[in-house]
Backbone bond lengths (Angstrom), bond angles and torsions (degrees), N, CA, C in turn:
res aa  C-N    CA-C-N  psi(-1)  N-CA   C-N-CA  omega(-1)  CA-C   N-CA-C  phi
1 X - - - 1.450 - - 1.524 109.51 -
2 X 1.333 103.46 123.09 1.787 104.80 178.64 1.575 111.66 -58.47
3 X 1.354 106.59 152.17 1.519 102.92 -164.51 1.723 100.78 -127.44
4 X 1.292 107.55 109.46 1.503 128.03 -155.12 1.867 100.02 -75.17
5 X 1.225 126.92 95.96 1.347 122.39 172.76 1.424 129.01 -66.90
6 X 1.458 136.95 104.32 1.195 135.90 157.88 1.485 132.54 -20.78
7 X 1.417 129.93 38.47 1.000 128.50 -128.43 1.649 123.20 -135.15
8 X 1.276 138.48 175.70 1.475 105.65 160.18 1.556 107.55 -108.33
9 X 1.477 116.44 171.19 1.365 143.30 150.19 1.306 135.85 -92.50
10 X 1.508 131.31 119.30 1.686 104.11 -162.65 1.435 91.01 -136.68
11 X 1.136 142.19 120.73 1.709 109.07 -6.54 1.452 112.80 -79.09
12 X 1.301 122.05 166.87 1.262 111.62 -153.84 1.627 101.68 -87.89
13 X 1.629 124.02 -155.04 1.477 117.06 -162.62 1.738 75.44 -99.27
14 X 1.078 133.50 -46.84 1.877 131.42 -156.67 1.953 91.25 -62.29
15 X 1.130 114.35 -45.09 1.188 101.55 171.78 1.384 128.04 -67.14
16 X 1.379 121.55 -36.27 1.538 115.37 -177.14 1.693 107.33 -77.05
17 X 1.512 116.31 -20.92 1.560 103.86 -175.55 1.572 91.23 -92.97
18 X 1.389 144.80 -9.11 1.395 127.07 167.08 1.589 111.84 -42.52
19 X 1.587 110.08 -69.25 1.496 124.82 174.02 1.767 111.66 -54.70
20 X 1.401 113.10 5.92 1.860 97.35 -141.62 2.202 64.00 -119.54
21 X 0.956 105.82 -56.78 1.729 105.33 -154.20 1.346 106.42 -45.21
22 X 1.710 112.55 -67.09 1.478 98.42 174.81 1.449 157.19 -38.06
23 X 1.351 81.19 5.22 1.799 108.94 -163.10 1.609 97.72 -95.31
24 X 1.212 128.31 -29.77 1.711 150.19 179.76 1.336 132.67 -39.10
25 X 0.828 139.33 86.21 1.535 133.56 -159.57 1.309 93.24 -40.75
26 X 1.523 126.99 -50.30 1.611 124.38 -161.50 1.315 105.11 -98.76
27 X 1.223 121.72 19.60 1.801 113.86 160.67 1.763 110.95 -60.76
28 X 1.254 114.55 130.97 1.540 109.95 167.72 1.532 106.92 -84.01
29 X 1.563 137.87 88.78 1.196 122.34 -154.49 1.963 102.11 -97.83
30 X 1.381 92.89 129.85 1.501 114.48 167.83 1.644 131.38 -62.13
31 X 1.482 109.95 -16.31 1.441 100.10 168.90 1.884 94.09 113.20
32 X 1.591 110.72 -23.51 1.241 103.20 -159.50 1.998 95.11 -124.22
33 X 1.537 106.44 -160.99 1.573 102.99 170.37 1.492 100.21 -93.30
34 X 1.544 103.54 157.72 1.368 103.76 176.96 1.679 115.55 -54.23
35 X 0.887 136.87 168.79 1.848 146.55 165.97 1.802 88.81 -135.22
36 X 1.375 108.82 107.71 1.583 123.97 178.04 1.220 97.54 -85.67
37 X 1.626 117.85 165.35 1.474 132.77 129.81 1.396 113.60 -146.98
38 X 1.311 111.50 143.55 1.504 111.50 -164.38 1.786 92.10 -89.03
39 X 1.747 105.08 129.74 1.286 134.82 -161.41 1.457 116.67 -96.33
40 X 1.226 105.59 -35.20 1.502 117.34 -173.57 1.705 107.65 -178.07
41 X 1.811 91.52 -143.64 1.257 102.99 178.79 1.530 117.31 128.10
42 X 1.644 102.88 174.42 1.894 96.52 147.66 1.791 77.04 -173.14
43 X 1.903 90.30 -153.66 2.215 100.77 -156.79 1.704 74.32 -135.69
44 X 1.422 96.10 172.20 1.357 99.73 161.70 1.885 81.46 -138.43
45 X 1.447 107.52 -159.27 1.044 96.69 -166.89 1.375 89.61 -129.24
46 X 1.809 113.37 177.53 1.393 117.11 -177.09 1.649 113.04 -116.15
47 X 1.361 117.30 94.06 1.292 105.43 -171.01 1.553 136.19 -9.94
48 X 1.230 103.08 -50.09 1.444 129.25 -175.66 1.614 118.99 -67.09
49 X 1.536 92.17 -48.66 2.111 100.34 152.21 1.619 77.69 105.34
50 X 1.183 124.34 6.21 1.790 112.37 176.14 1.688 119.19 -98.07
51 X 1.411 115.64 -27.90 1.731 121.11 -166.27 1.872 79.88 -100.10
52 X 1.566 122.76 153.19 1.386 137.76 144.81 1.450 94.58 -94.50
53 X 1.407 87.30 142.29 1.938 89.73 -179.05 1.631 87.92 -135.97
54 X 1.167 129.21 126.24 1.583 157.01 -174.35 1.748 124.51 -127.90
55 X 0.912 103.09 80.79 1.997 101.37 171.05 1.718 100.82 -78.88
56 X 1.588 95.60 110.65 1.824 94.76 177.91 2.069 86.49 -109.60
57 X 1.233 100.72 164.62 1.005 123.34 -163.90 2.078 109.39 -128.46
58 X 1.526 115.04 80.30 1.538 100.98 -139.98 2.091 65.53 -100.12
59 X 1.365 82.73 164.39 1.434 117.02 149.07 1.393 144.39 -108.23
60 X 1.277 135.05 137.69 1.508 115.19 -145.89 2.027 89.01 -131.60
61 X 1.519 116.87 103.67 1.258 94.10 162.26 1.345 139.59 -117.78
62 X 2.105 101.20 43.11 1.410 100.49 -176.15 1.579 109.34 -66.69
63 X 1.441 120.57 179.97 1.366 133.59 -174.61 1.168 109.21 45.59
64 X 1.732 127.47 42.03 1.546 113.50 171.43 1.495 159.35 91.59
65 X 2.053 74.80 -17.96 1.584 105.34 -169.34 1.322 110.99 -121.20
66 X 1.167 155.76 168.49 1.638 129.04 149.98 1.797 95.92 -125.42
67 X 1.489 99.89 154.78 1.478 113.99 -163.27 1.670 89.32 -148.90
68 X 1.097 109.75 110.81 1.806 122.26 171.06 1.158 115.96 -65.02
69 X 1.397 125.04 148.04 1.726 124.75 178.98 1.529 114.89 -139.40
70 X 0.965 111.13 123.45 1.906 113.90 178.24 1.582 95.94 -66.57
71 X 0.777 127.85 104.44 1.954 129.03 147.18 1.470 107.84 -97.19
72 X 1.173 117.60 119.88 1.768 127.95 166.32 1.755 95.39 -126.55
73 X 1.709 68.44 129.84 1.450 99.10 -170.53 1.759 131.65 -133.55
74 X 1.124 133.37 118.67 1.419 134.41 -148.55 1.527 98.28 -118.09
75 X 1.005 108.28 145.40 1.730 132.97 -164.23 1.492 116.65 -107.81
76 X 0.987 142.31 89.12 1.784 154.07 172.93 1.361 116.21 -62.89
77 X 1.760 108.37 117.03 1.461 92.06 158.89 1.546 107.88 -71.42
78 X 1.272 142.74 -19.91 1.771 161.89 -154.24 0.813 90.10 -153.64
79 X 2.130 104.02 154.72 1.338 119.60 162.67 1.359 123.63 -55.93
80 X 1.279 112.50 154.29 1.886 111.96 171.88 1.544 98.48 -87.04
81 X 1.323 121.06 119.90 0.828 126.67 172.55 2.545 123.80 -38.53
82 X 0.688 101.71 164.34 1.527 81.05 167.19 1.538 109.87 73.11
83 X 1.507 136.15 -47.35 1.076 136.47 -134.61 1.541 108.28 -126.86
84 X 1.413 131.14 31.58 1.202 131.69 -167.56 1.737 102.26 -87.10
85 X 1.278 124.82 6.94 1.541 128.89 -176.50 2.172 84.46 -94.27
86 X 1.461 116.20 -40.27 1.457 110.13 -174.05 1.285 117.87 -78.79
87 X 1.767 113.98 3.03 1.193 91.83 -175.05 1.670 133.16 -75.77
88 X 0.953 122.79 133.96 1.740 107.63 163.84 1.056 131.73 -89.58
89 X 1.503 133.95 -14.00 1.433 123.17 138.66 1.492 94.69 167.14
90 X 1.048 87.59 -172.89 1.865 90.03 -172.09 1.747 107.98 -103.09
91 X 1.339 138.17 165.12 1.262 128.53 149.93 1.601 108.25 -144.70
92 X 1.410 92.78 -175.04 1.922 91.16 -154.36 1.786 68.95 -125.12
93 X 1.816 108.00 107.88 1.135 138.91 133.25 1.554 118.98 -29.59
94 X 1.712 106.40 133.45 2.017 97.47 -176.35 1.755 89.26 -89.71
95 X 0.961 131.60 8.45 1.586 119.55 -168.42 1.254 105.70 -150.11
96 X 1.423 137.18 -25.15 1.467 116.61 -177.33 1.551 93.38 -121.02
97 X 1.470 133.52 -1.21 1.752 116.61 167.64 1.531 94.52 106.27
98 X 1.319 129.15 -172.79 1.282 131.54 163.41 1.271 138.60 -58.02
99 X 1.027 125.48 138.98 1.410 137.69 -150.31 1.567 118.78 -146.95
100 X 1.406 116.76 114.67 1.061 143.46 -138.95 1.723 91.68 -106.48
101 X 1.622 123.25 108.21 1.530 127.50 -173.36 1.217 89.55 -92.61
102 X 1.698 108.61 153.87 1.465 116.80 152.67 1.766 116.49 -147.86
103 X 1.343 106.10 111.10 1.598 94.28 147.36 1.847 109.03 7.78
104 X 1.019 115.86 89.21 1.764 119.39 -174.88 2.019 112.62 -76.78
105 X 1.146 105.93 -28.73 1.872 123.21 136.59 1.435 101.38 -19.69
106 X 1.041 91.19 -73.13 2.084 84.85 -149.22 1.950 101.31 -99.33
107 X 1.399 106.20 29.70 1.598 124.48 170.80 1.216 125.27 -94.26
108 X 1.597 126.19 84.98 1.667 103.87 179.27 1.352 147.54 -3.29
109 X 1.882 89.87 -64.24 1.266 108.55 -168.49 1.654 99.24 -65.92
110 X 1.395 105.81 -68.06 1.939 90.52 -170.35 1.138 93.61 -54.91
111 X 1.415 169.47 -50.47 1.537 154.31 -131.73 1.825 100.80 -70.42
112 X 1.377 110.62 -45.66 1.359 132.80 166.85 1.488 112.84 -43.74
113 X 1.272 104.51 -44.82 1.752 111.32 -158.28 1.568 91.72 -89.02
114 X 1.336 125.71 -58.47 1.117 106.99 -176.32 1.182 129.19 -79.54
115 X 1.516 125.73 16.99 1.038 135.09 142.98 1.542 115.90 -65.49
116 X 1.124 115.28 -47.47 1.541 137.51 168.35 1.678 106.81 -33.70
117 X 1.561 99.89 -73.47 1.507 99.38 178.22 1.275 125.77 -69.29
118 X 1.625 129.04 -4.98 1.190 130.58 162.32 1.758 119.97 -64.42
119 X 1.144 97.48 -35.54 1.599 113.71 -170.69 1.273 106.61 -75.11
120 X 1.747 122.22 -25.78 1.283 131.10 -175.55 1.611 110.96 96.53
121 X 1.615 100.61 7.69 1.986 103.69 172.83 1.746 116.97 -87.71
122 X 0.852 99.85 -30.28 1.795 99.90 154.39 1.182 148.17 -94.55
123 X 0.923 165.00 126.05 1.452 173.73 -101.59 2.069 104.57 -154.34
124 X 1.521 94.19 120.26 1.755 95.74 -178.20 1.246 96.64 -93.83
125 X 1.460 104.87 143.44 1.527 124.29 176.59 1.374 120.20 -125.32
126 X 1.598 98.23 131.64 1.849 101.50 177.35 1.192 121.25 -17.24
127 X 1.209 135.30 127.48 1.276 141.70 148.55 1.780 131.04 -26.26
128 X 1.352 80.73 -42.13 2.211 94.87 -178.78 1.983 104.82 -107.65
129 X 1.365 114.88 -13.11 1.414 94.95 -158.17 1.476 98.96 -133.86
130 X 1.731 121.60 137.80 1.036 108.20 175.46 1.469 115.69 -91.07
131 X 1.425 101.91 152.89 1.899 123.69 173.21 1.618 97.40 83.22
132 X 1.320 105.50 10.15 1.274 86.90 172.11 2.417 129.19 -107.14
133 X 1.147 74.30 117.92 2.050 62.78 -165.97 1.535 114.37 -76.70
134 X 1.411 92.37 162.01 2.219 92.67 -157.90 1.768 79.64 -123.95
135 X 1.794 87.69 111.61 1.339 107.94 -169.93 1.628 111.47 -92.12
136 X 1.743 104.84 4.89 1.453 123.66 175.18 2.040 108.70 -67.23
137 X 1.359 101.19 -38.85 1.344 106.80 177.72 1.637 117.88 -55.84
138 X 0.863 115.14 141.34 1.626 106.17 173.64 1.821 107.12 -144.82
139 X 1.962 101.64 159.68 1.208 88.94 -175.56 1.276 83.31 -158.96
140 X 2.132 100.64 159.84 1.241 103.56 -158.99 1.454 80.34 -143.18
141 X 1.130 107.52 150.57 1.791 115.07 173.27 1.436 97.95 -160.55
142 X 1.243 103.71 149.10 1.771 126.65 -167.18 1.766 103.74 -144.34
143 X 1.560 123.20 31.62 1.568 114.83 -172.92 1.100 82.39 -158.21
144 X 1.756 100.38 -177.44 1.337 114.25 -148.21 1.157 97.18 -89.70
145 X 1.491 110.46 -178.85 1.739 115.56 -168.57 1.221 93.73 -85.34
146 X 1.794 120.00 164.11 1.084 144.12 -131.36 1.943 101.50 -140.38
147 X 0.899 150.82 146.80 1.500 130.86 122.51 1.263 138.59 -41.04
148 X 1.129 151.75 149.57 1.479 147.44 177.89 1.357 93.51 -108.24
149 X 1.372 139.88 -36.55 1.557 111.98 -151.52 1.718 95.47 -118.96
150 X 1.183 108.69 124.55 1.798 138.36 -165.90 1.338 97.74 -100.85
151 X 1.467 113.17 -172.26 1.214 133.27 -171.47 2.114 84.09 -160.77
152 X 1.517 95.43 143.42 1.204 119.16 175.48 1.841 108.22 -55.01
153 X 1.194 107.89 -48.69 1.250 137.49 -155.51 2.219 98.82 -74.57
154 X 1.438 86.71 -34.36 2.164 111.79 171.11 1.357 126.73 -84.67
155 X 1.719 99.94 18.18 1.349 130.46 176.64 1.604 136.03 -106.32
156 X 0.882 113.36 89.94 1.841 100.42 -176.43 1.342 99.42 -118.33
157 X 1.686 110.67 118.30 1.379 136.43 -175.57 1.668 123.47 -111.69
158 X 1.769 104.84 112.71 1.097 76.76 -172.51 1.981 107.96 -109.10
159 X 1.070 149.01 126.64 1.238 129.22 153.76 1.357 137.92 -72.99
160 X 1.633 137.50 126.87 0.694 140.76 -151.17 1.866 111.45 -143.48
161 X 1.698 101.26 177.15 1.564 75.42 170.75 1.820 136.52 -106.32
162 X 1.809 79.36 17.95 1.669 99.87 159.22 1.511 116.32 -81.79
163 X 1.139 113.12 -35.68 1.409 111.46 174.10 1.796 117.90 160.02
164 X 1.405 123.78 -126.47 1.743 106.07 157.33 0.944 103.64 -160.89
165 X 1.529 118.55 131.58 1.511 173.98 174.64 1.102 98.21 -77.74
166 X 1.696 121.83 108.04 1.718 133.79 165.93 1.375 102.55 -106.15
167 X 1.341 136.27 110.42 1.471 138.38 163.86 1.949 90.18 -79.06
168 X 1.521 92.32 121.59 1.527 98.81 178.52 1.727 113.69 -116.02
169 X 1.450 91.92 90.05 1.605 94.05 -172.62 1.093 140.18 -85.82
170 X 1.753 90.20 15.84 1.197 115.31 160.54 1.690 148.20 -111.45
171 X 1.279 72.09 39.92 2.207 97.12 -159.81 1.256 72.82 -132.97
172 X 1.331 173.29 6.56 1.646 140.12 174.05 1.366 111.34 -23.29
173 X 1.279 131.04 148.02 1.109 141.37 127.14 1.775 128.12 -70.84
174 X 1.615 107.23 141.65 1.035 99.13 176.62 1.652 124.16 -89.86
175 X 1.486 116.52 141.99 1.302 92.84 -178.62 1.575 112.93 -125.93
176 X 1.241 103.81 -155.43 2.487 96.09 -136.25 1.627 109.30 -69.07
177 X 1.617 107.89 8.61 1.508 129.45 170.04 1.563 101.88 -78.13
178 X 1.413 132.60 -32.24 1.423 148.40 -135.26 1.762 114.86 74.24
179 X 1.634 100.38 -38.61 1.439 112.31 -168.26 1.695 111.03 -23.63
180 X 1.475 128.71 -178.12 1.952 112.81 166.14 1.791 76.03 -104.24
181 X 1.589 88.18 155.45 1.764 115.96 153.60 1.314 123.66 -82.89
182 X 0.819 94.59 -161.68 1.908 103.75 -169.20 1.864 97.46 -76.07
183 X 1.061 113.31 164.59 1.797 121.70 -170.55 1.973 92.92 -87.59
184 X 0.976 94.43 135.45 1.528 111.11 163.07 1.713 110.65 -62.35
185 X 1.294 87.73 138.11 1.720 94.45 158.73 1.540 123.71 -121.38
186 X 1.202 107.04 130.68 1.480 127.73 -177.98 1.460 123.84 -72.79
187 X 0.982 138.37 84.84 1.629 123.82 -169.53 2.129 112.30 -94.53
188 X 0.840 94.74 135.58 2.162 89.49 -170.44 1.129 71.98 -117.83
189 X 1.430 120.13 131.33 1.518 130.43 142.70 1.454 112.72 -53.66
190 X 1.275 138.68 139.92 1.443 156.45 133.05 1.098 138.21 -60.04
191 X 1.431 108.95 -58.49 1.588 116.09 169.65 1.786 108.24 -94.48
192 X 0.994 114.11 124.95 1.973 105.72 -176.93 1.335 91.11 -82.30
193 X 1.371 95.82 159.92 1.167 134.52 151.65 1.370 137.81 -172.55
194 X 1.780 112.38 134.42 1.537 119.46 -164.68 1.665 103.72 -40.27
195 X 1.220 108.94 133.18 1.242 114.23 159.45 1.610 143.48 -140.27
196 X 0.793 155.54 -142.90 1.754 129.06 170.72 1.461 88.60 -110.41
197 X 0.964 105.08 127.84 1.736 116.40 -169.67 1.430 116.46 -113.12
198 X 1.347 123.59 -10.32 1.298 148.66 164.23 1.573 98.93 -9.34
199 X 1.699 117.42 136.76 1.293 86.28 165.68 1.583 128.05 -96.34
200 X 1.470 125.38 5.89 1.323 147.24 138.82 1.448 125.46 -49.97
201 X 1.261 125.76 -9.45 1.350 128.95 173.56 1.752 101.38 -110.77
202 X 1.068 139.30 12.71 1.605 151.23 -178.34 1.476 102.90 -61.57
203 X 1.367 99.04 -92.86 1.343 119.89 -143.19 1.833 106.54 -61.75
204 X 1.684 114.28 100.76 1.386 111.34 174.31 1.271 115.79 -172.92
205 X 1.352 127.17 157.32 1.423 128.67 -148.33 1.322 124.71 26.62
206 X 1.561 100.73 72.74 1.427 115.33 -179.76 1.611 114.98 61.96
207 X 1.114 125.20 13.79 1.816 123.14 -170.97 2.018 92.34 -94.97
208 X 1.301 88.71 112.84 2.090 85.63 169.57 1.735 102.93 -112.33
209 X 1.287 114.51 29.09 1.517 116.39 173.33 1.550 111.35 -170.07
210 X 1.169 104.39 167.71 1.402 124.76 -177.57 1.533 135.04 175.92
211 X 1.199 121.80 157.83 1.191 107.58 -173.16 1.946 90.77 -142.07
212 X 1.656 96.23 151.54 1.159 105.16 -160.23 1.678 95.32 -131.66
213 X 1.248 117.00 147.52 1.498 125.38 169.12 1.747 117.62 -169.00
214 X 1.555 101.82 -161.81 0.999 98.23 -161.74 1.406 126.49 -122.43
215 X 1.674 149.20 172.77 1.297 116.64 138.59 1.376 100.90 -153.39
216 X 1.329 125.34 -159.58 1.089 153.95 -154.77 1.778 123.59 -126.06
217 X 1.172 148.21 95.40 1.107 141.94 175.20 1.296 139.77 -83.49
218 X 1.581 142.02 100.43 1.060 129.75 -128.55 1.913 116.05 -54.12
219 X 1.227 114.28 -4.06 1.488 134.71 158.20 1.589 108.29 -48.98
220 X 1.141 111.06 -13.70 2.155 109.90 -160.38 1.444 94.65 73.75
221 X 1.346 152.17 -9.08 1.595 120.69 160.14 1.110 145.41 -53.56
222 X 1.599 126.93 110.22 1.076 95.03 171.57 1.384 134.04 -130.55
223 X 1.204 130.10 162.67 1.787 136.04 -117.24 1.857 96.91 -131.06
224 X 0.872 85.03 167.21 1.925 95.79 173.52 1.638 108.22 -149.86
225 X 0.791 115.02 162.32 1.341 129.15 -174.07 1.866 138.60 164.21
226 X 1.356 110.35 167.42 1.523 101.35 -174.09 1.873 109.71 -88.82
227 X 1.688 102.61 119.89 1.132 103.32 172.61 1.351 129.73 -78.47
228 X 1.040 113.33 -21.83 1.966 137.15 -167.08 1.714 107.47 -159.49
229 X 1.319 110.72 139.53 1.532 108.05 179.54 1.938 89.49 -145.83
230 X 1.283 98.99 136.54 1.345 102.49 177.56 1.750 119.25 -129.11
231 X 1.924 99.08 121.65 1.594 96.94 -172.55 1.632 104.56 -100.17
232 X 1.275 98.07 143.93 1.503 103.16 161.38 1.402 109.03 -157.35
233 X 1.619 86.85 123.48 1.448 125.17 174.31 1.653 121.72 -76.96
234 X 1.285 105.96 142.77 2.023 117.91 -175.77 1.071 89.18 -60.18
C-alpha cells in the first residue's frame, strides 16, 4: 500500500502543471496563465511500491470560465527511461529526495494499473490518506482479461485535442483460436465533463470498460463523469 507523506514539494505539483498545461494539445487555452484548483481525484497503487501513481483532477478558472482537466501523474525515484518528451518536471520531495513527474498517460506502470482497475484487479485509493480506498470510483468491464504489466516500448500514445489515445500492444487478448487479437485502446479523458455515468448506460460504440468518478468545482459543484473508457475489438 502506497504510503501518502505529509509533506512538502518544492516547487509544488499546482505550480509545475501551471507552466506544464499550456503546453497540451487538449488545453482549452484562455489567452491568460492557468489559475488551478485541485478538483478531485484519487492514487492507485504500484505493485512494486516504486512509481506513485495520482489522477488529480485540476480546475482552470482563467478568462472567467472554469473547465476541469484529468492530469494522471506518476512520481520517479529516476528518470523513466524513453519518456523525457512526458516529463513535467522534477521536485525536491521533504522525505523521499527528488522526484521525477510524468504525464502518467505515457507511464507503463499507471497504464498497467488502470488497466488493473478497469478489470476490477485494483482497488482506488484516497487521494490525501493512506490505506484508505475511494469507493466513489467505479468500474465496469464487459471483455476479456487484459495484462497489467506493459513495457514502455508496448505503448503507442497519441495526444490530441480530444484528449489521449494509448494503443496498448501489449495487453492483447487472447482469442477462442488462443492466437492474441488486435491491441486495445485506452482513451483518458482530458477535458471533464458531467456525464451519465450509470453503470448500465456504459457499454457502447465498441467501449467494454470504463471507469467513472468524481469531482468538485471551485463553485461547490459537484459532477461525475467518465475518466478512462477502454475498447477492445475481435
Amino acid at each position: 500500500m502506497a504510503m501518502i507523506y505529509k509533506t512538502t514539494m518544492k516547487p509544488g505539483k499546482t505550480e509545475l502543471l501551471t507552466a506544464w498545461l499550456p503546453t497540451r494539445p487538449w488545453y482549452a487555452s484562455t489567452g491568460r496563465a492557468p489559475e488551478l484548483d485541485r478538483s478531485g481525484g484519487f492514487r492507485l497503487d504500484d505493485p512494486e511500491g516504486e512509481v506513485g501513481i495520482e489522477f488529480m483532477v485540476l480546475t482552470d478558472r482563467s478568462g472567467g470560465r472554469e473547465t476541469s482537466y484529468l492530469v494522471p501523474l506518476t512520481y520517479r525515484g529516476a528518470p523513466l527511461e524513453g519518456a523525457g518528451a512526458a516529463l513535467v518536471g522534477t521536485s525536491e520531495h521533504g522525505v523521499l529526495g527528488t522526484r521525477w513527474i510524468y504525464d502518467g498517460a505515457h507511464d507503463p506502470v499507471l497504464v498497467g494499473q488502470l488497466l488493473a482497475l478497469i478489470q476490477g484487479r485494483a482497488v482506488a485509493q484516497d487521494q490525501c490518506d493512506s490505506d484508505v480506498p475511494d469507493a466513489s470510483v467505479t468500474a465496469l468491464f464487459s471483455g476479456p482479461e487484459l495484462p497489467a504489466t506493459l513495457s514502455r516500448e508496448g505503448l503507442e500514445i497519441s495526444d490530441t485535442a480530444r484528449g489521449t489515445e494509448i494503443l496498448v500492444a501489449g495487453a492483447r487478448a487472447l482469442g477462442p483460436d488462443g492466437a492474441p487479437g488486435t491491441p486495445p485502446v485506452l482513451s483518458v479523458t482530458r477535458v471533464l465533463r458531467p456525464e451519465d455515468a450509470r453503470d448500465d448506460a456504459c457499454v457502447a460504440a465498441g467501449v467494454t470498460g470504463r471507469i467513472t468518478a468524481g469531482w468538485t468545482t471551485p463553485d461547490g459543484a459537484a459532477h461525475r463523469g467518465v475518466f478512462a473508457a477502454l475498447r477492445v475489438t475481435a
